[in-house]
N, C-alpha and C positions, 0 to 999 in steps of 0.2 A: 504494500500500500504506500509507503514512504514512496520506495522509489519511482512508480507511478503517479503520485503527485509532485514528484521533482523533476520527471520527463517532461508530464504538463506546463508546468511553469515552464520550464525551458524551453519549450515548443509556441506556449504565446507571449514570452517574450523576442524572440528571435520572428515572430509575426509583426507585433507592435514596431519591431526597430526597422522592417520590410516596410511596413504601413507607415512612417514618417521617412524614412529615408524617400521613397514613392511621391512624397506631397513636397517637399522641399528641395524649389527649383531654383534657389538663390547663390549664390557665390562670391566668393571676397576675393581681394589680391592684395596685399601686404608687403609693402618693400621701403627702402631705406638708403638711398644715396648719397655720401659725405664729398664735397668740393673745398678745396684750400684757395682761396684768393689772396690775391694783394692789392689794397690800395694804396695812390699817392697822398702823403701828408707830410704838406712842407719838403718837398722832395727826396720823402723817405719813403721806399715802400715798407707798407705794411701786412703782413700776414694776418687772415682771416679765416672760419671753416664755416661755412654753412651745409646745415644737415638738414634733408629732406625726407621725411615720411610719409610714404604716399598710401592713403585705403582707397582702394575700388569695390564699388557695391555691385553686383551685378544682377537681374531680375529678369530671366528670360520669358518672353510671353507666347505663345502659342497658334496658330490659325484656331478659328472657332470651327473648322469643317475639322480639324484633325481630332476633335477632343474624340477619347476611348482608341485610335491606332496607338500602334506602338514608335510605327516612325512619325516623328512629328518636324513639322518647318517652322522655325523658330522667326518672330516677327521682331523685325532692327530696332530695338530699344538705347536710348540714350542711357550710358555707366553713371551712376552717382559717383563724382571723386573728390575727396578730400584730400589734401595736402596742407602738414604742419610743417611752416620753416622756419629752421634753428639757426640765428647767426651770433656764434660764441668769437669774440677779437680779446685775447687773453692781454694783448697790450692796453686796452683800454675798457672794462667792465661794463662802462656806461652805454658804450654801442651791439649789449648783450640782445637778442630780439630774440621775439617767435608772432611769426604771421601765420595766420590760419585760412586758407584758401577750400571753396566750395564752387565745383561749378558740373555741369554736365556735360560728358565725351559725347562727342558726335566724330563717329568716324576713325579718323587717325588723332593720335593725341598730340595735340599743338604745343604743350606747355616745353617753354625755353628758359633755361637759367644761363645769362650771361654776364660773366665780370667784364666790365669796365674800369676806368682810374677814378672814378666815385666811391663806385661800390660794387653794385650789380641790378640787374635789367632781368624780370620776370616779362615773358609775353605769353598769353593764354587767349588762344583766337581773338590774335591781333589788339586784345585789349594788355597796356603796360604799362607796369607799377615800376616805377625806378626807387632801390634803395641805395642813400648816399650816408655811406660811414660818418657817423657824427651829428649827422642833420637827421634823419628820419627817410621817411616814405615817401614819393610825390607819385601822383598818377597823370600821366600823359592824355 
């Protein structure tokens, strides 16, 4: 009798964990790329790192003719993506930052990190934030 009620269990668990894995069509991406810059100050360069942490949400949708097949055609959904940026400059504490970016992929991912002798140049489908060592944020 025990082990009959231990088969059970184990057989509607391993159902349960079928039946949510089956309904759970969402998916992350998780990553993390560190850049070392330098700006000019007073015609010194200066060393910088900015570190970027990037989540992608992903939520794929379905045709309504395919509900119940097994192959299904997946409809072009825009990625929800976050992006936190870290700019730690150990010579100067006060130019410590973190920007928090939210925007929707469409397509190929535009997002560009470029150092300049300021600072650095974020461009996200053509929309660009300039960060300048010292002063802060300006958006173009």
């Amino acid at each position: 009798m025990k082990n009959s009620i231990l088969i059970a269990s184990m057989i509607w668990l391993l159902a349960m964990t079928q039946v949510q894995a089956q309904n759970d069509h969402t998916g992350t991406l998780n990553s993390t790329t560190t850049s070392t810059f330098n700006y000019m100050k007073e015609g010194v360069k200066m060393p910088y790192c900015v570190k970027v942490q990037e989540s992608r949400n992903y939520n794929p949708k379905f045709e309504i003719a395919d509900i119940g097949k097994i192959d299904k055609d997946r409809i072009s959904t825009p990625v929800k993506v976050s992006k936190l940026i870290t700019v730690t400059n150990n010579s100067n504490p006060q130019d410590n930052r973190t920007i928090a970016l939210k925007y929707d992929k469409q397509g190929a991912d535009t997002f560009k990190l470029v150092s300049n002798e300021k600072g650095f140049t974020i461009n996200v489908d053509n929309r660009i934030m300039e960060y300048i060592m010292g002063k802060g944020i300006y958006f173009a």
